[in-house]
DRENLO-147687 format. One record per residue (C-alpha): residue number from 1; residue in three letters; x, y, z. Coordinates in Angstrom, 3 decimals, m for minus. Example, Ala and Ser with C-alpha at 12.3 -4.5 7.8 and 13.67 -1.06 7.14 Angstrom:
% DRENLO-147687
[site 1,ALA,[12.300,m4.500,7.800]]
[site 2,SER,[13.670,m1.060,7.140]]
% end
This chain:
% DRENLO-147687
[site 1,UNK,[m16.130,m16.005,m30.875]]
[site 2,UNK,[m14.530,m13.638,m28.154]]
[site 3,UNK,[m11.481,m11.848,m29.233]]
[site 4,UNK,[m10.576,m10.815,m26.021]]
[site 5,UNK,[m8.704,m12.839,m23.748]]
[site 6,UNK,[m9.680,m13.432,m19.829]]
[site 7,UNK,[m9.797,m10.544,m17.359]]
[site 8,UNK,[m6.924,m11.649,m15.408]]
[site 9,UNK,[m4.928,m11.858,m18.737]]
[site 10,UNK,[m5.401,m8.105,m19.160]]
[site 11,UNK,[m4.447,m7.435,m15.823]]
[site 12,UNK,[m1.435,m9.036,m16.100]]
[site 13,UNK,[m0.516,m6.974,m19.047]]
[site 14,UNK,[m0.325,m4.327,m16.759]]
[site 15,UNK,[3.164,m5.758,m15.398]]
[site 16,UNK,[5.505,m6.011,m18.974]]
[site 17,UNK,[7.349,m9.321,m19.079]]
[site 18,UNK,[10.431,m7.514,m20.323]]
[site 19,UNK,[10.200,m5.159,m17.425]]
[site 20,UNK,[9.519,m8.133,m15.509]]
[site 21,UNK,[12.214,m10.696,m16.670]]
[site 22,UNK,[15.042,m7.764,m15.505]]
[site 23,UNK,[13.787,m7.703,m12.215]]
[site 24,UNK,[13.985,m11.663,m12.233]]
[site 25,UNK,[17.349,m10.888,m13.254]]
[site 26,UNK,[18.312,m8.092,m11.406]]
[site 27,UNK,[17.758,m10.853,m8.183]]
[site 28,UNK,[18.843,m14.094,m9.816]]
[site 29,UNK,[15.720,m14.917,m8.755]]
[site 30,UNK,[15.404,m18.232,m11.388]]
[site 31,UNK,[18.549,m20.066,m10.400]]
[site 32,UNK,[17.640,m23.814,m9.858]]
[site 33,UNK,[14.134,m23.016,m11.369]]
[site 34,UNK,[13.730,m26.426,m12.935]]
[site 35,UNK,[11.099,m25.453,m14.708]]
[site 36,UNK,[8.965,m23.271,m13.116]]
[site 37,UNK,[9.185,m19.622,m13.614]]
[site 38,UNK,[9.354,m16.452,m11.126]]
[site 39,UNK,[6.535,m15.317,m13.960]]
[site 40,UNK,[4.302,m18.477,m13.194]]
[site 41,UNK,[5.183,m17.856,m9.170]]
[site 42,UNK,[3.806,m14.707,m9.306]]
[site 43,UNK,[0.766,m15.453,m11.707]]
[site 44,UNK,[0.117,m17.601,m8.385]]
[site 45,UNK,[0.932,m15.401,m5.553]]
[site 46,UNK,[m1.135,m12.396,m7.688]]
[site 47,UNK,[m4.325,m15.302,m8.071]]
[site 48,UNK,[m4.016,m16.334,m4.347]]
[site 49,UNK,[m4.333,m12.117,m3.447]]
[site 50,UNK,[m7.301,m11.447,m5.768]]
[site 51,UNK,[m8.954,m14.987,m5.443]]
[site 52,UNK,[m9.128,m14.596,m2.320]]
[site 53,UNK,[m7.065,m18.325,m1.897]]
[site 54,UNK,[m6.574,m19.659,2.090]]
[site 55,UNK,[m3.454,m22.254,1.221]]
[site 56,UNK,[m1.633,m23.544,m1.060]]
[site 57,UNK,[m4.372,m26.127,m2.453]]
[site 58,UNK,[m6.601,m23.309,m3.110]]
[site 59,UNK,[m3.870,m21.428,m5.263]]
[site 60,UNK,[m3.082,m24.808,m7.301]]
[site 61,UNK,[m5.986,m26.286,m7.490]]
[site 62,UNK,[m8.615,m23.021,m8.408]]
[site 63,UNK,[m5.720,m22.489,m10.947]]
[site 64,UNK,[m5.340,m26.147,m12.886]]
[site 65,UNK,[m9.358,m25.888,m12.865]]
[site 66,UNK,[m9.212,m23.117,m15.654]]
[site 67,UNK,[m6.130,m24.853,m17.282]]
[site 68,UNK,[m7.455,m24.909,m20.430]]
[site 69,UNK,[m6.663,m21.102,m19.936]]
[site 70,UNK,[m3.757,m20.718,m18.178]]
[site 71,UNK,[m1.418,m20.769,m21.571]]
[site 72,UNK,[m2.473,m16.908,m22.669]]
[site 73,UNK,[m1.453,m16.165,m18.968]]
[site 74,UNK,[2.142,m17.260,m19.736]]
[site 75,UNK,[2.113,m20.616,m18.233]]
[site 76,UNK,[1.683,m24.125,m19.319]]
[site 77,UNK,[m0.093,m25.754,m16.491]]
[site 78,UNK,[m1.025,m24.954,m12.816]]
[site 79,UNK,[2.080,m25.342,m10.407]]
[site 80,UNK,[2.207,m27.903,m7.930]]
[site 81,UNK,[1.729,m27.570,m4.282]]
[site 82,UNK,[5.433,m28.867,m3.247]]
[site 83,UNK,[6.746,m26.520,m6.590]]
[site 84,UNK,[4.987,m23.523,m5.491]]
[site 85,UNK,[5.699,m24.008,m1.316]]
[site 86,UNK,[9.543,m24.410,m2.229]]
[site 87,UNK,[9.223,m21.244,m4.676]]
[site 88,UNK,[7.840,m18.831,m2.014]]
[site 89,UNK,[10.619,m20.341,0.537]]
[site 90,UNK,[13.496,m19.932,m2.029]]
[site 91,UNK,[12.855,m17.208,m4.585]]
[site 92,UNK,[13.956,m13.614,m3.357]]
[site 93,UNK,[11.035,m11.806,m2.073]]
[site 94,UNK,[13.102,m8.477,m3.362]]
[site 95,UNK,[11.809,m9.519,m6.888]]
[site 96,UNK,[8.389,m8.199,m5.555]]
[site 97,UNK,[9.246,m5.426,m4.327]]
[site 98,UNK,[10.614,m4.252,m7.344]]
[site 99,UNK,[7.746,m4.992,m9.652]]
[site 100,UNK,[5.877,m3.237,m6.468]]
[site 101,UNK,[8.230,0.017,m7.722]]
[site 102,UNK,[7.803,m0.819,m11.374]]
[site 103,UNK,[3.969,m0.722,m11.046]]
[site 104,UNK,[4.195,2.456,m8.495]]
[site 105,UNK,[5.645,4.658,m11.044]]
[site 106,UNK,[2.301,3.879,m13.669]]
[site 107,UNK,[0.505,4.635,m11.129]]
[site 108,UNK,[2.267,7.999,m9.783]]
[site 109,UNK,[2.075,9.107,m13.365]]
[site 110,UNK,[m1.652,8.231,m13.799]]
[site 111,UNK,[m2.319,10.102,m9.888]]
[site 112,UNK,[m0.818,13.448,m11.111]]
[site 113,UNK,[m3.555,13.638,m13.738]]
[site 114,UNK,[m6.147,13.854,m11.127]]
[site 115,UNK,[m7.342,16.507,m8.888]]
[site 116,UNK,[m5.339,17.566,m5.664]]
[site 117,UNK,[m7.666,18.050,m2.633]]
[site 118,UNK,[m5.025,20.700,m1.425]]
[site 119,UNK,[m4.194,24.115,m3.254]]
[site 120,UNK,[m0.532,23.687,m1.790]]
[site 121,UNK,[1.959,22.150,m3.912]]
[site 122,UNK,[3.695,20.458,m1.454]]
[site 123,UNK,[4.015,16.577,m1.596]]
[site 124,UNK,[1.728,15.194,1.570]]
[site 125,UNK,[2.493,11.960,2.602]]
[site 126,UNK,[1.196,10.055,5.644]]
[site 127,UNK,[3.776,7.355,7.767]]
[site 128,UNK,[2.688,4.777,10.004]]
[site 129,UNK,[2.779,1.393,11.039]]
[site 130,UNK,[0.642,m1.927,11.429]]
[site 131,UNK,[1.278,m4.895,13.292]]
[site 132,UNK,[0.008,m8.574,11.639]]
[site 133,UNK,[m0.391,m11.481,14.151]]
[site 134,UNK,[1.611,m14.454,13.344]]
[site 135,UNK,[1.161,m17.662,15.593]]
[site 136,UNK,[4.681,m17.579,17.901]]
[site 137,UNK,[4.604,m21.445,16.918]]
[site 138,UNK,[4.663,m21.620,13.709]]
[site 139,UNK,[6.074,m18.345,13.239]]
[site 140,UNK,[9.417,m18.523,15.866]]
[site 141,UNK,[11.379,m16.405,13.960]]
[site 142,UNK,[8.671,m13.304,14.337]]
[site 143,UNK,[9.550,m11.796,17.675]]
[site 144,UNK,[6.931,m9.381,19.176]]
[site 145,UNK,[5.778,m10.442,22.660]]
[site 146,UNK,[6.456,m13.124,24.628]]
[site 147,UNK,[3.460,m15.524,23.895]]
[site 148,UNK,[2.813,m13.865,20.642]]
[site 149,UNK,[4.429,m13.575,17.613]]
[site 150,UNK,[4.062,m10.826,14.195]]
[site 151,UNK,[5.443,m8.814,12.009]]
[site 152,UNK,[5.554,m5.503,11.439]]
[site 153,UNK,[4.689,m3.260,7.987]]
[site 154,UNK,[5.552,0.223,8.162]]
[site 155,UNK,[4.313,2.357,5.290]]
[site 156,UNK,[4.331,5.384,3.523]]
[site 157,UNK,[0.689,6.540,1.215]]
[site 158,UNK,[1.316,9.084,m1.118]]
[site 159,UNK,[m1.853,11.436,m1.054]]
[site 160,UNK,[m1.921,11.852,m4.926]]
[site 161,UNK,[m3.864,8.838,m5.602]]
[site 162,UNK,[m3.710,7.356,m2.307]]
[site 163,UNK,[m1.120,5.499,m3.291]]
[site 164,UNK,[1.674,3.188,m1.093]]
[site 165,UNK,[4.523,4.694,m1.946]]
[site 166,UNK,[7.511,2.697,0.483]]
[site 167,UNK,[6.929,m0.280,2.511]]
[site 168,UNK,[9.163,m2.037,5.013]]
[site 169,UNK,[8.732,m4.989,6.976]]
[site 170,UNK,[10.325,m5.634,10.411]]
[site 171,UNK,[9.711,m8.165,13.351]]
[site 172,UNK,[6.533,m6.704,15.284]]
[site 173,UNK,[8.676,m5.883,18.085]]
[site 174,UNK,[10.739,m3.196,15.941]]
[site 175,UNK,[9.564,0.189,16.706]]
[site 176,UNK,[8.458,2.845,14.703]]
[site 177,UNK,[10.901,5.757,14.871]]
[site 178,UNK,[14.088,2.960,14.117]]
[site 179,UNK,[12.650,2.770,10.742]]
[site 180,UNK,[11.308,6.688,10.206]]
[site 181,UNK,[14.807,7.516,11.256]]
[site 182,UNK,[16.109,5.986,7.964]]
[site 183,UNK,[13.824,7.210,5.536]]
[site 184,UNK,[14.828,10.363,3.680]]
[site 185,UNK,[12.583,13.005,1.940]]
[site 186,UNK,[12.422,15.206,m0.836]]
[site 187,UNK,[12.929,19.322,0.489]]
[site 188,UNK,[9.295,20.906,1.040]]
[site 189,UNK,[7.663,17.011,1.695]]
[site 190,UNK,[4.859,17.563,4.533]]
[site 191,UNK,[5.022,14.366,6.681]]
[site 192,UNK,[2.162,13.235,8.988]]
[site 193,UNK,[2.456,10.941,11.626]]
[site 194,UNK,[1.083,10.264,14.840]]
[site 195,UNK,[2.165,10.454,18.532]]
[site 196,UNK,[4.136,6.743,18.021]]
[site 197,UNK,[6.976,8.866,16.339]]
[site 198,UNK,[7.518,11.791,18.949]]
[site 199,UNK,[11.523,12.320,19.053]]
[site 200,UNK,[11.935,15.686,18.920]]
[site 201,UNK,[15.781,15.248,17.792]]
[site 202,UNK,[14.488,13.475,14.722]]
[site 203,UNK,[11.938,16.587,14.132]]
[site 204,UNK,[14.819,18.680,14.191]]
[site 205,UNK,[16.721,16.557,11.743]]
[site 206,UNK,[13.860,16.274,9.230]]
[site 207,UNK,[13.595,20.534,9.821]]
[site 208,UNK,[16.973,21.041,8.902]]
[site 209,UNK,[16.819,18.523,5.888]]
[site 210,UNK,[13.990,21.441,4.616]]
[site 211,UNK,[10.570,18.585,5.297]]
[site 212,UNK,[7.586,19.578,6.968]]
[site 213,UNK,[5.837,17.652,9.712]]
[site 214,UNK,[2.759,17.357,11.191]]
[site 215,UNK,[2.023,15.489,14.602]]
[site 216,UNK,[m0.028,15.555,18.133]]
[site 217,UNK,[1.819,16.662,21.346]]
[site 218,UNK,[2.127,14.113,23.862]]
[site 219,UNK,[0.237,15.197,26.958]]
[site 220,UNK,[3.067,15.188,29.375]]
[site 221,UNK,[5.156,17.429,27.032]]
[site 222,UNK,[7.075,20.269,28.961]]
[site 223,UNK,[7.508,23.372,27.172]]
[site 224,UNK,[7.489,27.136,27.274]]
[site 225,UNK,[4.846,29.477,25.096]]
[site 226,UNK,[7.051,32.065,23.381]]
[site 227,UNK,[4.447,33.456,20.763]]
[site 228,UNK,[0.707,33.878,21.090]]
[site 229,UNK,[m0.596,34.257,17.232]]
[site 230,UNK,[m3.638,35.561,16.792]]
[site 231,UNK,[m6.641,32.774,15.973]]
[site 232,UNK,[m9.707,33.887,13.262]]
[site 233,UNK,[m11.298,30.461,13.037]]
[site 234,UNK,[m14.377,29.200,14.952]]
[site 235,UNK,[m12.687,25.434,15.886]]
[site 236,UNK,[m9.100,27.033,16.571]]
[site 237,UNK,[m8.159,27.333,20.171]]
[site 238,UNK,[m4.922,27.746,20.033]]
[site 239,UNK,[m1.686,28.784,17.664]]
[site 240,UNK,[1.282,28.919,19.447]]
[site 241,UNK,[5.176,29.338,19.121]]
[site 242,UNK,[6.986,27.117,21.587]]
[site 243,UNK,[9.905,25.919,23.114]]
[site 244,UNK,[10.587,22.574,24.198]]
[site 245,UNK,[11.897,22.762,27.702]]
[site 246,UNK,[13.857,19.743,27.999]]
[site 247,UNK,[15.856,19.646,25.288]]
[site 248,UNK,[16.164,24.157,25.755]]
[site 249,UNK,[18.129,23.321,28.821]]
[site 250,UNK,[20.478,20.816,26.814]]
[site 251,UNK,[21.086,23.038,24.860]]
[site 252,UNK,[19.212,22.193,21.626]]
[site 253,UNK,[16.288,25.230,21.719]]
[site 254,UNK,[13.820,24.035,19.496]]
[site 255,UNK,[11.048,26.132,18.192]]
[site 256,UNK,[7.645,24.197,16.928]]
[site 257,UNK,[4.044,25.819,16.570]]
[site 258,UNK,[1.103,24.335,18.877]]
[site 259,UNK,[m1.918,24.178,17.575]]
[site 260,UNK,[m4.982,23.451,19.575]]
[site 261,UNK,[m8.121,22.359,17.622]]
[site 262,UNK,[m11.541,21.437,18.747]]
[site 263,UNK,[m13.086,18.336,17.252]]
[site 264,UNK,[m16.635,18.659,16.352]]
[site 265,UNK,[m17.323,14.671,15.966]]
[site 266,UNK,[m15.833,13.869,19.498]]
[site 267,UNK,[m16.600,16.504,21.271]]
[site 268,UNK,[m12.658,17.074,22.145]]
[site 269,UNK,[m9.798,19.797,21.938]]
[site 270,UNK,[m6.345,17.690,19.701]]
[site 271,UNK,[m3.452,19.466,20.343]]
[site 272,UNK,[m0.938,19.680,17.301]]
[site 273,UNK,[2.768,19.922,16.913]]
[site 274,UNK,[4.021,21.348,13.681]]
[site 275,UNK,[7.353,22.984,12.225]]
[site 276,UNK,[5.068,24.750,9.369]]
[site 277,UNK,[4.661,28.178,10.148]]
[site 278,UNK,[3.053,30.122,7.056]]
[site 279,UNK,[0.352,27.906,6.289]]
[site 280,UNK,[m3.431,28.404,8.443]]
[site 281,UNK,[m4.046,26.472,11.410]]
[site 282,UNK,[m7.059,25.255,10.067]]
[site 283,UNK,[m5.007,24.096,6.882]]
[site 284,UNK,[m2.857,22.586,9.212]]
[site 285,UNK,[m5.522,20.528,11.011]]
[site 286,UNK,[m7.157,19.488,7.797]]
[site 287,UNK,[m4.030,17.771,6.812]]
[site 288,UNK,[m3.547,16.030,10.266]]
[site 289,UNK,[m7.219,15.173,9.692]]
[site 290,UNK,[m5.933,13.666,5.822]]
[site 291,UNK,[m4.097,11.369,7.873]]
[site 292,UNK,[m7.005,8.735,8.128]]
[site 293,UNK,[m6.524,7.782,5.032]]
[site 294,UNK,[m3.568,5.785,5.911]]
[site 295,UNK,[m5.887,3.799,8.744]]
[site 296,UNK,[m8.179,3.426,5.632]]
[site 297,UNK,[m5.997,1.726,3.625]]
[site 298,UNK,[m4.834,m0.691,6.301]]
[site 299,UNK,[m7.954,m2.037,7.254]]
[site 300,UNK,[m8.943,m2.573,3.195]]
[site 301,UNK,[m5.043,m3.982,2.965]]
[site 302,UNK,[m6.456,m6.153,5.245]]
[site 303,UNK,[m9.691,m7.172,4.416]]
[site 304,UNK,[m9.385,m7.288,0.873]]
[site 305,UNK,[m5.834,m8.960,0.131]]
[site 306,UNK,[m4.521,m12.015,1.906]]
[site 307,UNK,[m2.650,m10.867,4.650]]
[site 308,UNK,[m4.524,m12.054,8.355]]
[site 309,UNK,[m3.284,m15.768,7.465]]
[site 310,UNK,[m0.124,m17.139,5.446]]
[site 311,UNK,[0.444,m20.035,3.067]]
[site 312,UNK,[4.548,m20.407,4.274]]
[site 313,UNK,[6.110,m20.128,7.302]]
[site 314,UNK,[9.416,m18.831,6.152]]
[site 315,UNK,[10.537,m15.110,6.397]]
[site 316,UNK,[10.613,m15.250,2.978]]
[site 317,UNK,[7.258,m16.769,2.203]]
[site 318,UNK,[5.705,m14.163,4.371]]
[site 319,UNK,[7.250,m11.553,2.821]]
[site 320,UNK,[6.906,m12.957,m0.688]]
[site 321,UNK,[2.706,m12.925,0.435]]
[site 322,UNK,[2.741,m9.214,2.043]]
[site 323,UNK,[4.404,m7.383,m1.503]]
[site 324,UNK,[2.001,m9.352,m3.555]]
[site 325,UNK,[m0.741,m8.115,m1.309]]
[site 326,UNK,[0.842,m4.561,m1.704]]
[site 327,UNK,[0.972,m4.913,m5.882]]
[site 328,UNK,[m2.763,m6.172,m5.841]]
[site 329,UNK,[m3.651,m3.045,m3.680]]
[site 330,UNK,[m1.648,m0.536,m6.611]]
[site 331,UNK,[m3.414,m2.950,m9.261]]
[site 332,UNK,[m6.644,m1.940,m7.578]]
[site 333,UNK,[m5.814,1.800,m7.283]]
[site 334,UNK,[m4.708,2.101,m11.074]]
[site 335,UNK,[m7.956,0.713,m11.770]]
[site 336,UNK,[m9.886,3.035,m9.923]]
[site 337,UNK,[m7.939,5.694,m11.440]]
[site 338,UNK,[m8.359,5.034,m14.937]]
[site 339,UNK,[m12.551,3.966,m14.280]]
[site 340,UNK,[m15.191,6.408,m14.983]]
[site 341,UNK,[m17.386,4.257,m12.627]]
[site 342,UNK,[m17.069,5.414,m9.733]]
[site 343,UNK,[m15.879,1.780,m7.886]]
[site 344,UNK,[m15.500,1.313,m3.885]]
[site 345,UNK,[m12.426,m0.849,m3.262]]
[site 346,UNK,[m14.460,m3.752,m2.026]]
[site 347,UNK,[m16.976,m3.593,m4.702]]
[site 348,UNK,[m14.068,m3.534,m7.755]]
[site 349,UNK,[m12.403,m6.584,m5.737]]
[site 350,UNK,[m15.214,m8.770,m4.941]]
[site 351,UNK,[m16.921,m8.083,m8.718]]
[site 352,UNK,[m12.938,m8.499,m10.513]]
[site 353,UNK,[m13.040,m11.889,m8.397]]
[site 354,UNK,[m16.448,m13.781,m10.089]]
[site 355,UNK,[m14.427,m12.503,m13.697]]
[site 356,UNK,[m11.319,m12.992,m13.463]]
[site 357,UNK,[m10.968,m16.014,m16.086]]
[site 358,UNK,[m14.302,m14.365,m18.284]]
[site 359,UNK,[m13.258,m13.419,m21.163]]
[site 360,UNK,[m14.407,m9.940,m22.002]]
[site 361,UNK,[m12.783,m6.552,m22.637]]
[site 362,UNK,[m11.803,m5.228,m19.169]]
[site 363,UNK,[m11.529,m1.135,m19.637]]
[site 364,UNK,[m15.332,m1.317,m20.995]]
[site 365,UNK,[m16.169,m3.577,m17.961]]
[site 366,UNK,[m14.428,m1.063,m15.451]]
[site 367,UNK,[m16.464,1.485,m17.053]]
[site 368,UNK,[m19.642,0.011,m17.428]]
[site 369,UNK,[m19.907,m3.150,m14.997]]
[site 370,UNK,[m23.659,m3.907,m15.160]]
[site 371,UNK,[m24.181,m3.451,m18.942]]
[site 372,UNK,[m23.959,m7.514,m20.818]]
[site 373,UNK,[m20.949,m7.846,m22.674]]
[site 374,UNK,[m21.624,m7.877,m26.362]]
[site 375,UNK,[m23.196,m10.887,m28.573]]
[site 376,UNK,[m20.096,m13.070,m29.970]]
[site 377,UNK,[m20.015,m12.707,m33.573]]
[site 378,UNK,[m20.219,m15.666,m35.640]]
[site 379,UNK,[m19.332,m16.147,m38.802]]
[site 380,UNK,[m21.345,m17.371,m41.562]]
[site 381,UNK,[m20.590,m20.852,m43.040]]
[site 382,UNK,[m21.422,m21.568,m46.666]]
[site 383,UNK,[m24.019,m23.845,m47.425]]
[site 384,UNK,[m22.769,m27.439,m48.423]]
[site 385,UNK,[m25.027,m29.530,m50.876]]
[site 386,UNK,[m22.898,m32.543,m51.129]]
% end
């Protein structure tokens, strides 16, 4: 017989139930459980992300089919639809977010074992923002447009590892910059962002706070050229010193470097805006370049996890739904990281979905997916004459 249990057991051993039963804490998150557990809520919310589950029936009912193995999960039986709906309403969707931080820092730790495609040492992280359509209906309490309603996930990805490092979710209607305006860096942090977060004053905030940044210039940007620097590379234009002319005449001279680079693929010249002065301009468009990768990981947040449609209607429920979708994404990456296989995203998912209650070893799975797990070993039974 097997002495491994199921695949989704293994994973969930991944997330330590003392670690986990002080975040449950930590939020009072069990108070008028009545019997069902923040542990089985999330062995739920983590099924409905990696199952690939469209309501609440799917969660309960894909579960209490395999209930024969739901008790080396941690849970006596499958949760009922009312039980779990009430949960995601009620239960602090904070708890998630920390086991979202608890999870990060295995991962972080696993990332800096890996290669760095920069020789820099600098962290690079990427910030932007995506917008999820709610129905204004159903949804009333997610303002974004007049007709339409959504909410908002701003996010940081960590380049070592590729790795969501801070979320935050707003009403779609909040804008970017209210939210990058609150976040805080570590000195020597290179920050990449698009045009959405032009203020210049916040530029010169994050300058003075010793971070790096690097944007596009808006087209209708007034300034004056104060330094031409010489340009060696074949696909730089451009590398300038400049002043920003409005905010010069208030009285706040601020100094940035223009870079003008020619893209190959469209056949187009992107201008850059930068507070990094010693590195290349070519360095500094490959990093604007790195920040795809965030655009990358929104579309797979979003066609891999749950996350188009909801199975509550609460603020909470919603939120409850997007930080499981965000721990299933780091479950993903950590598995990537520690594979020799070399696994797409999709391909892990969809092939960790047909397994998850098979019982077989997962690290020699991850490793070697197509390879049959082993014969089960049976014991020999003495022969009986009587």
């Amino acid at each position: 017989m097997s002495k491994v249990c199921s695949i989704f057991s293994q994973l969930l051993q991944l997330f330590p139930r003392g670690e986990f039963e002080t975040a449950v804490g930590k939020h009072q998150a069990e108070r008028h459980a009545r019997g069902f557990s923040c542990w089985g809520q999330f062995i739920a919310m983590l099924f409905c992300q990696l199952g690939r589950a469209h309501s609440l029936n799917e969660i309960t009912q894909g579960l209490a089919a395999s209930e024969g193995k739901l008790k080396h999960l941690g849970v006596p039986a499958a949760p009922k639809r009312s039980t779990l709906a009430y949960a995601n309403q009620h239960r602090p969707w904070q708890l998630y977010q920390t086991v979202f931080t608890q999870l990060l820092g295995r991962c972080q730790q696993l990332a800096a074992e890996g290669k760095r495609k920069f020789r820099f040492k600098n962290k690079l992280v990427s910030l932007d923002a995506t917008v999820i359509d709610l129905c204004l209906e159903l949804y009333d309490w997610a303002h974004f447009r007049r007709t339409k309603g959504a909410i908002k996930l701003h996010l940081l990805l960590d380049h070592d590892g590729y790795l969501p490092s801070f979320a935050h979710i707003t009403e779609g209607k909040v804008h970017e910059i209210r939210v990058a305006r609150q976040m805080r860096f570590a000195p020597g942090t290179i920050v990449v962002f698009d045009r959405g977060y032009t203020d210049y004053d916040w530029f010169a905030t994050l300058e003075r706070q010793g971070v790096f940044w690097v944007t596009r210039l808006k087209d209708n940007a007034e300034y004056v050229v104060v330094e031409q620097r010489p340009v060696s590379q074949r696909l730089i234009r451009t590398d300038q010193i400049i002043s920003l002319f409005a905010h010069a005449q208030a009285g706040k001279e601020l100094f940035f470097r223009r870079i003008v680079v020619f893209d190959e693929v469209n056949q187009r010249e992107v201008v850059l805006l930068t507070n990094h002065r010693q590195f290349a301009a070519s360095t500094i468009a490959d990093i604007y370049r790195e920040r795809w990768q965030i655009e990358l990981f929104f579309k797979a947040l979003k066609q891999s996890c749950k996350i188009k449609t909801f199975v509550g209607t609460s603020p909470n429920a919603v939120k409850t739904q997007v930080w499981t979708a965000l721990i299933a994404m780091l479950l993903l990456r950590y598995l990537q990281l520690k594979a020799r296989f070399g696994w797409a995203l999709a391909n892990l998912l969809a092939l960790l979905r047909q397994q998850l209650f098979v019982h077989r070893d997962l690290w020699i799975w991850l490793n070697e997916p197509f390879q049959p797990p082993p014969p089960p070993a049976f014991e020999q039974l003495p022969l009986s004459w009587n």
